[in-house]
C-alpha positions as a Markdown table, in Angstrom:
| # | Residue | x | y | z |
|---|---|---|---|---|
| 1 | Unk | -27.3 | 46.1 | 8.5 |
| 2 | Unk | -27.8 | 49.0 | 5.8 |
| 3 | Unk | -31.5 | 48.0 | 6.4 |
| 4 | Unk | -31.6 | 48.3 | 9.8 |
| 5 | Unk | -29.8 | 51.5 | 10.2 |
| 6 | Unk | -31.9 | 53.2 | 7.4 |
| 7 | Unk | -35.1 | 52.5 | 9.6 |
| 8 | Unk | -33.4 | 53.9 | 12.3 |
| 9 | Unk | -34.6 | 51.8 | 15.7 |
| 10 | Unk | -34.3 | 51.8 | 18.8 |
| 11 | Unk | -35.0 | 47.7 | 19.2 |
| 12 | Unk | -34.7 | 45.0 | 17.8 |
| 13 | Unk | -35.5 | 41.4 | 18.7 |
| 14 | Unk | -33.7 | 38.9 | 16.4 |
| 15 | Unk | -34.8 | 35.0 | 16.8 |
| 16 | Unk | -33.0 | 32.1 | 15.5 |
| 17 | Unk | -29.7 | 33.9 | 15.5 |
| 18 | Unk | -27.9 | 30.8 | 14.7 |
| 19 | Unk | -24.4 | 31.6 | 14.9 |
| 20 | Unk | -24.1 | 35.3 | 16.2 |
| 21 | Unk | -22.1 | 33.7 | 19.5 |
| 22 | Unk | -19.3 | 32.9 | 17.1 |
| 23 | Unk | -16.1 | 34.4 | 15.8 |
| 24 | Unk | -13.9 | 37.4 | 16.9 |
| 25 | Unk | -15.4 | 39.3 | 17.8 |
| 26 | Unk | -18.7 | 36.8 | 17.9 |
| 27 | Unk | -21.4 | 38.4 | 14.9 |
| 28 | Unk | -23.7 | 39.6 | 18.0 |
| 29 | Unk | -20.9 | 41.8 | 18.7 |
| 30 | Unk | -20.2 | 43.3 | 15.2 |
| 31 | Unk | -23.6 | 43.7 | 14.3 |
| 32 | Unk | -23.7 | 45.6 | 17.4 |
| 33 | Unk | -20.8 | 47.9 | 16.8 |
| 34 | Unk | -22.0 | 48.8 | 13.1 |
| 35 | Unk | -25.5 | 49.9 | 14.2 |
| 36 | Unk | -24.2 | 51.7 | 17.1 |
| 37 | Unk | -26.7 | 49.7 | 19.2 |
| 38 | Unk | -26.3 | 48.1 | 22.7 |
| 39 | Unk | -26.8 | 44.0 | 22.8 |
| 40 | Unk | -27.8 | 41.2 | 25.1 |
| 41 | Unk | -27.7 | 37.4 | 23.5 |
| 42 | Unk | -29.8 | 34.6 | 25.3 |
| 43 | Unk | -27.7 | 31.4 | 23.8 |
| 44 | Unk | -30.1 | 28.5 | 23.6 |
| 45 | Unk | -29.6 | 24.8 | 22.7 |
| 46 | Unk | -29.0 | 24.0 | 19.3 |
| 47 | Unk | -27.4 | 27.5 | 18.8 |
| 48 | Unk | -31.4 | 28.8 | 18.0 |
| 49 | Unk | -30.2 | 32.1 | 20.1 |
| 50 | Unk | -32.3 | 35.3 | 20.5 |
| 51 | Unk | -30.8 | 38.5 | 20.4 |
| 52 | Unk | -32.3 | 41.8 | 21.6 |
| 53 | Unk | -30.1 | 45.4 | 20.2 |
| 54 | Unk | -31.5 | 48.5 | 21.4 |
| 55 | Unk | -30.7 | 52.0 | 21.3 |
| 56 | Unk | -31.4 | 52.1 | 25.0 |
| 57 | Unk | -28.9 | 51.3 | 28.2 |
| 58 | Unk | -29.6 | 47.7 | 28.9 |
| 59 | Unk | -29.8 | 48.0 | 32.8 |
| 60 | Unk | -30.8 | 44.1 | 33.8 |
| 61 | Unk | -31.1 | 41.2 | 31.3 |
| 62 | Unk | -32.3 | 36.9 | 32.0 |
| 63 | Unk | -32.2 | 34.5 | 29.5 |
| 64 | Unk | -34.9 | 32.8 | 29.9 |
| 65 | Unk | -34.3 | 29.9 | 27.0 |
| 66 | Unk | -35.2 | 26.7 | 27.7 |
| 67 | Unk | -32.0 | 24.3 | 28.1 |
| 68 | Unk | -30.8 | 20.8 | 26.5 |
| 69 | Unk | -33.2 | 17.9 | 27.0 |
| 70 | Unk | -36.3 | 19.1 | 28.5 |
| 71 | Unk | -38.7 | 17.9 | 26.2 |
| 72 | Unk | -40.8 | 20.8 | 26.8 |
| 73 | Unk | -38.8 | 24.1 | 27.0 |
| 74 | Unk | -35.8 | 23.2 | 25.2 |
| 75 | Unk | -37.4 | 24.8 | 22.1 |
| 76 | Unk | -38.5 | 28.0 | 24.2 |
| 77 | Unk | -35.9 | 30.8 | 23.0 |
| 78 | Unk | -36.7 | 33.9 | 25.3 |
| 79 | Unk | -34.8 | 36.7 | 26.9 |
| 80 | Unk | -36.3 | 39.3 | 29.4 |
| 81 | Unk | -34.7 | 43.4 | 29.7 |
| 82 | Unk | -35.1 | 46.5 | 31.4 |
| 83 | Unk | -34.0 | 49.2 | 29.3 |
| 84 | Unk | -33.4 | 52.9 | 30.0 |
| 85 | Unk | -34.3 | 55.5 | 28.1 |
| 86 | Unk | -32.4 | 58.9 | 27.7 |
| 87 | Unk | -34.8 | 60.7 | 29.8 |
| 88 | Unk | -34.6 | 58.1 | 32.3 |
| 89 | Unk | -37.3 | 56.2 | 32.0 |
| 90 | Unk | -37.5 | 52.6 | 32.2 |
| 91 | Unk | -39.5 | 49.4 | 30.6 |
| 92 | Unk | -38.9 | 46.2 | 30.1 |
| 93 | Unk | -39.2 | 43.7 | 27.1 |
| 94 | Unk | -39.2 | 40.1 | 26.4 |
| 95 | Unk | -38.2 | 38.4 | 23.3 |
| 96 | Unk | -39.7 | 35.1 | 23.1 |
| 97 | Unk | -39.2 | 32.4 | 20.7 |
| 98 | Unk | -41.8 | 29.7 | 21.1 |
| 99 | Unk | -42.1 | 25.8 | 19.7 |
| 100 | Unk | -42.9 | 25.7 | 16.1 |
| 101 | Unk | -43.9 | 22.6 | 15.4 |
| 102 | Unk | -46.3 | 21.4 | 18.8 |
| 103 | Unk | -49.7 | 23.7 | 20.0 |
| 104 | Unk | -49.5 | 21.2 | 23.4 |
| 105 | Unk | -45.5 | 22.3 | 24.1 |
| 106 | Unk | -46.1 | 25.9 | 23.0 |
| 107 | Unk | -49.3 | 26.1 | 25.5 |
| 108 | Unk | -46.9 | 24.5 | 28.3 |
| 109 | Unk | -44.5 | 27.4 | 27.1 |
| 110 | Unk | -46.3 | 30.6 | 26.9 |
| 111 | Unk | -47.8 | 29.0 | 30.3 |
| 112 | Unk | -44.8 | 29.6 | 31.9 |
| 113 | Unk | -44.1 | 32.6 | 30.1 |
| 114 | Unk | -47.0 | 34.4 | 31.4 |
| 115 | Unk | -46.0 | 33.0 | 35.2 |
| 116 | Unk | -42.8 | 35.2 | 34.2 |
| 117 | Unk | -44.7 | 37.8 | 32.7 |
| 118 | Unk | -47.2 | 38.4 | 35.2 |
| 119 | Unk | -45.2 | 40.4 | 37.6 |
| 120 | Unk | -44.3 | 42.8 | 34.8 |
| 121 | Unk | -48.1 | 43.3 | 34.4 |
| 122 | Unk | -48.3 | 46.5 | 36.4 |
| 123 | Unk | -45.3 | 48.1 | 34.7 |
| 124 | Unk | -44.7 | 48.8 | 31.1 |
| 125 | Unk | -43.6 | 45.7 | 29.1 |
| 126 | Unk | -43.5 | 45.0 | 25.5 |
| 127 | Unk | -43.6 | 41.6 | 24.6 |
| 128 | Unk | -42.5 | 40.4 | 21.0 |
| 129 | Unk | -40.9 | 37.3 | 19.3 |
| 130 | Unk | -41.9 | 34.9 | 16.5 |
| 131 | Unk | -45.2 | 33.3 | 18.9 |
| 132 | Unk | -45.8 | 30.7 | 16.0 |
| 133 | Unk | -49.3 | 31.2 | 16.9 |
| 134 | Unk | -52.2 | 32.9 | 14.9 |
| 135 | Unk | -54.9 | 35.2 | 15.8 |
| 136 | Unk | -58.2 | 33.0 | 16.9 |
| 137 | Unk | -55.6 | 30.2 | 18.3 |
| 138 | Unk | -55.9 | 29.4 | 21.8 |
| 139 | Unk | -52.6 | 30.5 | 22.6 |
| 140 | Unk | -53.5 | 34.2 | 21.4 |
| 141 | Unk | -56.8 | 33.8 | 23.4 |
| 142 | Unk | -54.6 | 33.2 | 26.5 |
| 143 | Unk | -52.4 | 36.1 | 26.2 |
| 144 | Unk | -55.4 | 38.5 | 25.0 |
| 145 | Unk | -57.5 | 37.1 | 28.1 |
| 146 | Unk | -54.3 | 37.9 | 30.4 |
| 147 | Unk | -55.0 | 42.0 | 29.7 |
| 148 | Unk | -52.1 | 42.3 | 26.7 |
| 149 | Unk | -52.9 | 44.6 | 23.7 |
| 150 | Unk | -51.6 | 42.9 | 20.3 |
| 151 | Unk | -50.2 | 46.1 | 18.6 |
| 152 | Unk | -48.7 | 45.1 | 15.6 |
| 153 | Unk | -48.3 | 41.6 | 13.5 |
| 154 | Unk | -45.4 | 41.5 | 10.6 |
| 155 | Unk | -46.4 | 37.7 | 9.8 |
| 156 | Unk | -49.4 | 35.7 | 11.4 |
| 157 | Unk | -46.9 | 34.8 | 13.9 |
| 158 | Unk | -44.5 | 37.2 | 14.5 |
| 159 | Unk | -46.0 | 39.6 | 16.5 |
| 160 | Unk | -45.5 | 42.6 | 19.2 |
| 161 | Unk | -47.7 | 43.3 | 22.6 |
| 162 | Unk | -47.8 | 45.5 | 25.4 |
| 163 | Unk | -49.0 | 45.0 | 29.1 |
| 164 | Unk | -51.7 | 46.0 | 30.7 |
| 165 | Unk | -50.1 | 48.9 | 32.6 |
| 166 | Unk | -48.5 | 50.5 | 29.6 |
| 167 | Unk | -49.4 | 53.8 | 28.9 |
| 168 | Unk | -48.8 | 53.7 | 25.5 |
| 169 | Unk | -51.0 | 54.8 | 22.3 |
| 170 | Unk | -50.5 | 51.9 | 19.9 |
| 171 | Unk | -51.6 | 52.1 | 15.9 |
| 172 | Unk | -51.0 | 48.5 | 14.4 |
| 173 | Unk | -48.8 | 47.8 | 11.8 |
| 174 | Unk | -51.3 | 45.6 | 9.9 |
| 175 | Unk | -54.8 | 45.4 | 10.9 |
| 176 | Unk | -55.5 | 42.1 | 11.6 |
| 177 | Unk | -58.1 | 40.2 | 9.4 |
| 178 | Unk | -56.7 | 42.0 | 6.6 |
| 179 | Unk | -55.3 | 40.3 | 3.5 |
């Protein structure tokens, strides 16, 4: 938390939040409280949650997490916001979670994920999440071919995108091919 607050942001997508739906009041909830931040938690099966905090007014949120026993989007973790900023503007954000361990379930995935995406082309979207896919992997190729601009990678996988339509300047945090 002492992290976090020193580098003062205004969101933050959390994945694999395993256990933040529980006690009193639930972790999501203190977390929350101590970085002065507004919430929204997508529960997903096997308590794999994602967890979006944000500066910003949360005006609509979806959980969009896969559920129980469908053998191709129960490991899909993904939430979907608008958010309001103090001069009233508004944008929206996913926070996706993808399959680890299968490229043919986490094509199926981000397949439907860009079905949910696509209507949020046109308005400005940032799109971020542990992908568990790399540069030059057909899953990036699909994304990059759908008009979204990769602006920054912390890992190979976890990475950060925005649509088409935003007008956004965008200086990435690692510049890919790099070592």
């Amino acid at each position: 938390v002492s992290f976090i607050k020193a580098a003062k942001l205004d969101i933050l997508g959390i994945e694999e939040a395993n256990g933040w739906n529980r006690g009193y009041p639930r972790v999501v909830e203190q977390v929350a409280e101590q970085l002065e931040m507004n919430y929204y938690l997508a529960e997903a099966p096997n308590d794999f949650h994602v967890v979006l905090l944000t500066k910003f007014e949360i005006t609509e949120a979806k959980n969009l997490s896969g559920k129980e026993g469908d053998p191709v989007f129960e490991t899909m973790r993904a939430l979907r916001a608008t958010l309001l900023t103090p001069n009233e503007q508004s944008f929206n954000i996913f926070i996706v979670h993808l399959d680890p361990f299968s490229t043919k379930i986490r094509l199926y995935q981000l397949d439907a994920l860009m079905d949910e995406l696509e209507q949020y082309n046109g308005q400005t979207t940032i799109l971020m999440g542990d992908m568990n896919f790399c540069v030059d992997w057909p899953e990036y190729t699909i994304v990059e071919q759908a008009g979204w601009q990769h602006v920054a990678l912390a890992t190979d996988i976890d990475q950060i995108w925005i649509s088409p339509a935003a007008n956004w300047t965008s200086k990435p945090l690692l510049i890919l091919g790099s070592s």
